[in-house]
C-alpha positions in Angstrom: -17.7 5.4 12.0 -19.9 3.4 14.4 -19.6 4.4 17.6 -19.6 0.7 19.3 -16.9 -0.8 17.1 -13.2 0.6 17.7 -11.7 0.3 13.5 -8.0 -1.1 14.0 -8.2 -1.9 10.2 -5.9 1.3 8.4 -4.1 -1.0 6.0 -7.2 -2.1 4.6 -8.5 1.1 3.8 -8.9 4.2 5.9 -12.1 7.1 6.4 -12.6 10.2 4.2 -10.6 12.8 6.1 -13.8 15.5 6.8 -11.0 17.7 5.4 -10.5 16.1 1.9 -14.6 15.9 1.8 -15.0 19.7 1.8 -12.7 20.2 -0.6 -13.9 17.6 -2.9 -17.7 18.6 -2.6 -18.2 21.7 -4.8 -16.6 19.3 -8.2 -19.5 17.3 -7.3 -22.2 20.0 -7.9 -21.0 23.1 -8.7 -17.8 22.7 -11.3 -19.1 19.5 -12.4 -17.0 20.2 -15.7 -15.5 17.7 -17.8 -11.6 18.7 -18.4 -11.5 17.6 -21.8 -14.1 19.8 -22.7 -11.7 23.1 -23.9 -14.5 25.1 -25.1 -16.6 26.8 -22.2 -16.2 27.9 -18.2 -17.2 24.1 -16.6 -14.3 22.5 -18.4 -11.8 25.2 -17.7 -12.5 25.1 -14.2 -12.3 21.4 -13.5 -9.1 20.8 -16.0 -7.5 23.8 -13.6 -8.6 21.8 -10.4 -6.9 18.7 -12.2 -3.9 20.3 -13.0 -3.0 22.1 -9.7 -3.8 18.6 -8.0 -1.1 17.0 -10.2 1.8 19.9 -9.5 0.1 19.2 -5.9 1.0 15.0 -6.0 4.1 16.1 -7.7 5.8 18.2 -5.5 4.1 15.3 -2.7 6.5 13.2 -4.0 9.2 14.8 -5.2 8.4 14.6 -9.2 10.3 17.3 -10.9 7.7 17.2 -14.0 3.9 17.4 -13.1 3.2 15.1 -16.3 5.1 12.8 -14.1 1.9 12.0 -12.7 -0.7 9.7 -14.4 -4.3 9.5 -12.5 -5.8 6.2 -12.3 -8.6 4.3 -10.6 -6.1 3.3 -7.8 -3.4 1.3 -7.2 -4.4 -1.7 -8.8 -4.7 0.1 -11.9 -1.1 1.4 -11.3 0.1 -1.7 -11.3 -1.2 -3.0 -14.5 0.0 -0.4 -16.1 3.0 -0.4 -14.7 4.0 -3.6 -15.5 1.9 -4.6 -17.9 2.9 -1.4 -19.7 6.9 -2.2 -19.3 6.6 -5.7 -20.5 3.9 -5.1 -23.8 5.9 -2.3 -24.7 9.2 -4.4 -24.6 7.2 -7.6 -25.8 9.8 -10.1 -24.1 11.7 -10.1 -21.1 12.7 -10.9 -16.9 10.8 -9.5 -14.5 12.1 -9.7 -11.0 9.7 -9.2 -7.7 9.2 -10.7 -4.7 7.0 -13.5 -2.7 5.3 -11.0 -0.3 4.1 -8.4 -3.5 0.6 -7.5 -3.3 -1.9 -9.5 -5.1 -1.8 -6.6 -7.6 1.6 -7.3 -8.3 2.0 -11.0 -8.3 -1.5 -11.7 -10.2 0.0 -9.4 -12.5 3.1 -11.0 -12.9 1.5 -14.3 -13.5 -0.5 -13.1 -16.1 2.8 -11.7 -17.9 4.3 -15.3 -17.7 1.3 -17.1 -19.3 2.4 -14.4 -22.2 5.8 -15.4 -22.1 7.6 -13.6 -19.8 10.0 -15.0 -17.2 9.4 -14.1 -13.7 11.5 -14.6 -11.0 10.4 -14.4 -7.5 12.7 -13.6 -4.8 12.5 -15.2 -1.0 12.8 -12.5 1.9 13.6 -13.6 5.3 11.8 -14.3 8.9 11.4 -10.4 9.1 10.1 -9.6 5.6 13.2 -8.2 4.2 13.9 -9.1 0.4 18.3 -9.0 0.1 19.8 -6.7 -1.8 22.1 -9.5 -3.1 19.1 -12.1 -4.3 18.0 -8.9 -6.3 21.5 -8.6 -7.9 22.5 -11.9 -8.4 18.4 -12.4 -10.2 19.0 -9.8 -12.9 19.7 -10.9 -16.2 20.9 -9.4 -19.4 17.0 -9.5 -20.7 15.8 -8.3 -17.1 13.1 -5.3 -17.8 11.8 -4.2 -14.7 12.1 -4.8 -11.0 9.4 -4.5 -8.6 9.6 -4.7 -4.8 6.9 -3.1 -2.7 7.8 0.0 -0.4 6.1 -1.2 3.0 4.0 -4.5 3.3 0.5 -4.3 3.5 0.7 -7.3 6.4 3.9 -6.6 8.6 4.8 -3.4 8.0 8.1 -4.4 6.5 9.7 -1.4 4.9 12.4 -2.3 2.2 15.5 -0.3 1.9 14.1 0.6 -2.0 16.4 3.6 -2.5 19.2 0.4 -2.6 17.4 -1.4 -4.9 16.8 1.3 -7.0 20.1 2.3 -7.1 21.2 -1.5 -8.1 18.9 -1.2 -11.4 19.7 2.0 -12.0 23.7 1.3 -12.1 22.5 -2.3 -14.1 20.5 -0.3 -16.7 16.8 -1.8 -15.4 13.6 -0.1 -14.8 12.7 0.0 -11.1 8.6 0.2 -10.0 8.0 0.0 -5.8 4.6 -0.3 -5.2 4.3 2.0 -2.5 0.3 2.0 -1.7 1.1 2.1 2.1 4.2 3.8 2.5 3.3 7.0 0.5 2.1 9.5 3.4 2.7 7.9 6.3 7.2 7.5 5.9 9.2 9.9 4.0 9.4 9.2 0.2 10.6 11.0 -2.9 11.1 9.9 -6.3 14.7 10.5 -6.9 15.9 9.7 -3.2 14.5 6.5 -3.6 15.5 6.1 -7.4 12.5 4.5 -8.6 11.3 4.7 -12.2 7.6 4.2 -11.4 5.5 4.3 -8.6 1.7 3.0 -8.0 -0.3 4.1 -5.0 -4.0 5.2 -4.4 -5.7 7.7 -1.9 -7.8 5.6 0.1 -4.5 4.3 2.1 -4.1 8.0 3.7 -8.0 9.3 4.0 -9.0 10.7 0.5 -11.5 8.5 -1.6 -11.7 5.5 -2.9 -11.3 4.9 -6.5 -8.6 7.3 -7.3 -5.0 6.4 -7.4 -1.5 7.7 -9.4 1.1 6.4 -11.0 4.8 8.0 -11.2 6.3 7.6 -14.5 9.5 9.4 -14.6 10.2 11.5 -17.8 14.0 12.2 -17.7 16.4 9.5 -17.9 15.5 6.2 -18.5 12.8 7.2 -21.3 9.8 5.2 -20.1 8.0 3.7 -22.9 4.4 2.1 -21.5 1.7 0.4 -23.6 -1.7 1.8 -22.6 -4.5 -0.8 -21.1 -6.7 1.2 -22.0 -7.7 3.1 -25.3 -10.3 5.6 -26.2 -9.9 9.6 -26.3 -6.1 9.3 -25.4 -6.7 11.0 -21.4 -3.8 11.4 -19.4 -1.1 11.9 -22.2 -2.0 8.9 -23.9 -1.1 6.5 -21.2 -4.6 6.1 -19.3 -7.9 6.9 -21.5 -11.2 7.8 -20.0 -12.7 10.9 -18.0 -10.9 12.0 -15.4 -12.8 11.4 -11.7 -11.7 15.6 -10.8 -13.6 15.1 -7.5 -11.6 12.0 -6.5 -7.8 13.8 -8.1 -8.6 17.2 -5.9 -9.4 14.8 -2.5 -6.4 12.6 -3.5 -4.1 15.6 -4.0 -5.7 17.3 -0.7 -5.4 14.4 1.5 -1.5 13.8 0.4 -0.5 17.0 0.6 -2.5 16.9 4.7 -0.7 13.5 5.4 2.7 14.9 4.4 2.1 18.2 6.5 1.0 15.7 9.6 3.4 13.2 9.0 6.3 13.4 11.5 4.1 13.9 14.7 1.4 11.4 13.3 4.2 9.2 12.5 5.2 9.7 16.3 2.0 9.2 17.9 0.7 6.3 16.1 4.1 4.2 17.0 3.3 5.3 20.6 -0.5 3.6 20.0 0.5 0.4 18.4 3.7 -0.1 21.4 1.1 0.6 24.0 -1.2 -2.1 21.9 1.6 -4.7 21.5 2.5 -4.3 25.2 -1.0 -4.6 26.1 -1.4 -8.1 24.1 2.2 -9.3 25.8 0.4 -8.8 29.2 -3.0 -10.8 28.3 -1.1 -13.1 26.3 2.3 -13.8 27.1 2.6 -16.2 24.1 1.8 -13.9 21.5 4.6 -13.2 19.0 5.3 -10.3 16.5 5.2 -11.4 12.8 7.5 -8.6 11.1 11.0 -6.5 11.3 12.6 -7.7 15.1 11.0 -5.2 17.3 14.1 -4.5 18.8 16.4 -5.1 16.2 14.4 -3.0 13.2 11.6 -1.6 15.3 12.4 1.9 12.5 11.9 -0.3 9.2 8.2 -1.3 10.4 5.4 1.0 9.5 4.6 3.2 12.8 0.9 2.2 12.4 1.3 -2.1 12.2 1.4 -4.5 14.4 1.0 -8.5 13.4 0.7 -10.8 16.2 0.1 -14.2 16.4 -1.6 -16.2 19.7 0.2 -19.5 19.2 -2.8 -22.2 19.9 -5.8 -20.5 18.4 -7.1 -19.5 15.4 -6.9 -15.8 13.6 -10.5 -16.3 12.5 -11.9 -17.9 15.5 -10.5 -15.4 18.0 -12.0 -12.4 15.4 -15.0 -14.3 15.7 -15.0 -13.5 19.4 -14.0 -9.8 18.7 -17.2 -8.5 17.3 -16.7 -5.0 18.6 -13.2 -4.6 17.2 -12.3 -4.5 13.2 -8.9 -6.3 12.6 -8.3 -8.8 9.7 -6.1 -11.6 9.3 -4.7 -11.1 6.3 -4.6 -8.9 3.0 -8.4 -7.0 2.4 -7.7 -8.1 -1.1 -7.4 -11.9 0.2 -9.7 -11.9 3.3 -12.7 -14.2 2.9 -10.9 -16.5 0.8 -9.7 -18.6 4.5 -5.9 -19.3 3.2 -3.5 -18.7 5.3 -1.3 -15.2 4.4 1.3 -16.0 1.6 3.5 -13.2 3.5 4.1 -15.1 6.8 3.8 -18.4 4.7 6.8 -16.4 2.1 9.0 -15.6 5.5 8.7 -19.3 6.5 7.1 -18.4 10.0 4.9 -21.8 10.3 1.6 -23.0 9.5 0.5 -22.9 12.5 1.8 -19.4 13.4 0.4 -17.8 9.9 -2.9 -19.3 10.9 -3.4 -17.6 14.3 -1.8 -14.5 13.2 -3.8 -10.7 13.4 -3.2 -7.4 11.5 -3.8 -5.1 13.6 -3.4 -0.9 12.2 -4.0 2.1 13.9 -4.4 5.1 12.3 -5.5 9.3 12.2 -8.7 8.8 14.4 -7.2 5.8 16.3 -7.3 7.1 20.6 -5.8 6.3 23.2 -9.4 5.4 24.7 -9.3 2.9 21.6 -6.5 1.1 22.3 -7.4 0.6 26.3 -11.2 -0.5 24.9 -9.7 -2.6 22.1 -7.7 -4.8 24.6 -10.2 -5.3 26.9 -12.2 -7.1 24.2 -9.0 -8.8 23.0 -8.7 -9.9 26.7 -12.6 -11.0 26.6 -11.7 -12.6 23.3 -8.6 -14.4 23.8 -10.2 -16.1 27.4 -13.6 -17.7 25.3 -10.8 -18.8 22.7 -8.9 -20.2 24.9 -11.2 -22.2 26.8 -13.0 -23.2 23.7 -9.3 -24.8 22.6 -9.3 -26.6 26.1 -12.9 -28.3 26.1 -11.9 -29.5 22.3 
């Protein structure tokens, strides 16, 4: 990472743990084997690697079957195939999600509904919380599916899914959390949090991009999918095309690290992002936390976010002035596209709020040098800004 910029971006994506890269790097060179291939040593060896990093995910997450677990290019994949899978097989039906989904989710969604499918997309209050009673009272007898995000990829919010899950479960509905930023870093497992699929991909807790998973349970409900993608019938028929082995042992290796780690890191990066939000308090006494009350559901926030607004100037101006420190404003899948964050927009927190409003997420390598440096360029930042707003 360079040395001279302090990365406070871990929701967007996060580094190659060094750990992850040395066990990746000999399926680069050395067992460069295709698994399909069941005739010869190379193809032996890489569909072995394959298979112990799936009984790896699945014991991760809490998946009793290792078959459980469908590799994908990440979690954007997942999705697709999640939904779109659900839906196609079914070929009409409700689906039920809410406003603050990831782009995956929602863009999905909308696709489904120029096909004829009814969506229905829930409100969630000022903190980010979807109610447990707007996803009851929004199922129907032709509902198919259910999708509400573990932890939001904004403000941290982290939905009380095992509720939901149990709601569909009890109503006969297929339940899918899109848990991209929740997996690793707060406990989850598949049958506490009765969810019926489950998309999420590695480069969220420091394996490599372009390799992600999807849960698809096997026991009870009987999960029927229609594959996006056809040729050679890979990953027991649900998701053709070779498998990316150095990408499935990092992913495996860096879950199985970030589960190990989880409760101290958990710990430690709260610590960071208090001593961060206190720090921005002190510079800027108007700044307000976007997300769960930090008081009031300071445990259903993700340990490593923190969302502030600085009422009276802009998100993108004020980064402008922080060229040593990497924050965004909103989603990495919606930055550069200057709109204003349909989370905060969803949880009705004001234009003028959304627009001045900071992700900010610490993460593995995140110091506590960091966070003194970090605000002493927020503090550098937030004067020019502020005097540029009075001269105006």
């Amino acid at each position: 990472m360079d040395a001279e910029c302090i990365y406070l971006d871990y929701h967007a994506t996060t580094p190659l743990d060094r750990r992850v890269l040395q066990a990746m790097e000999p399926y680069f060179v050395e067992h460069f084997g295709n698994p399909a291939s069941a005739l010869h040593p190379y193809g032996w060896k890489a569909e072995a690697a394959v298979a112990a990093a799936r009984r790896k995910v699945a014991d991760c997450i809490g998946a009793r079957d290792p078959q459980e677990i469908i590799f994908t290019s990440g979690a954007t994949e997942s999705v697709n195939l999640a939904l779109k899978g659900v839906a196609l097989s079914r070929g009409s039906g409700h689906i039920v999600t809410t406003k603050i989904e990831h782009s995956a989710v929602l863009d999905t969604c909308r696709w489904l509904e120029r096909r004829g499918f009814r969506v229905t997309y829930l409100d969630v209050d000022s903190e980010g919380f979807v109610s447990l009673a707007d996803v009851e009272a929004a199922l129907t007898p032709d509902t198919i599916v259910v999708s509400v995000m573990h932890a939001n990829n904004e403000v941290g919010t982290i939905q009380d899914i095992a509720a939901i899950g149990a709601l569909c479960r009890e109503r006969g509905v297929l339940f899918h959390t899109d848990a991209t930023q929740g997996v690793g870093k707060i406990p989850f497992d598949v049958d506490a949090c009765n969810v019926d699929l489950v998309s999420f991909t590695a480069h969220k807790f420091y394996g490599p991009k372009g390799c992600g998973v999807l849960y698809v349970r096997k026991t009870f409900p009987r999960i029927q999918l229609e594959p996006l993608l056809h040729g050679g019938g890979h990953e027991f028929g649900l998701r053709s095309g070779t498998l990316n082995v150095p990408g499935i042992v990092g992913l495996a290796t860096a879950l199985d690290i970030a589960i190990s780690e989880r409760e101290n890191e958990s710990a430690r990066l709260a610590d960071l992002r208090d001593r961060m939000w206190q720090g921005l308090r002190q510079i800027y006494p108007a700044a307000i936390v976007n997300g769960p009350d930090w008081e009031r559901n300071g445990s259903r926030r993700l340990p490593g976010n923190l969302n502030v607004s600085f009422p009276g100037i802009e998100a993108e101006r004020l980064i402008g002035y922080l060229s040593n420190v990497a924050v965004s404003t909103v989603s990495a899948c919606g930055s550069g596209e200057h709109r204003v964050s349909h989370v905060l927009d969803a949880m009705g927190v004001g234009i003028e709020r959304a627009r001045s409003a900071i992700r900010i997420g610490v993460g593995r390598f995140t110091t506590s040098e960091h966070i003194e440096r970090a605000l002493s360029h927020f503090r550098a930042a937030l004067d020019k800004a502020s005097a540029r707003v009075l001269t105006q």
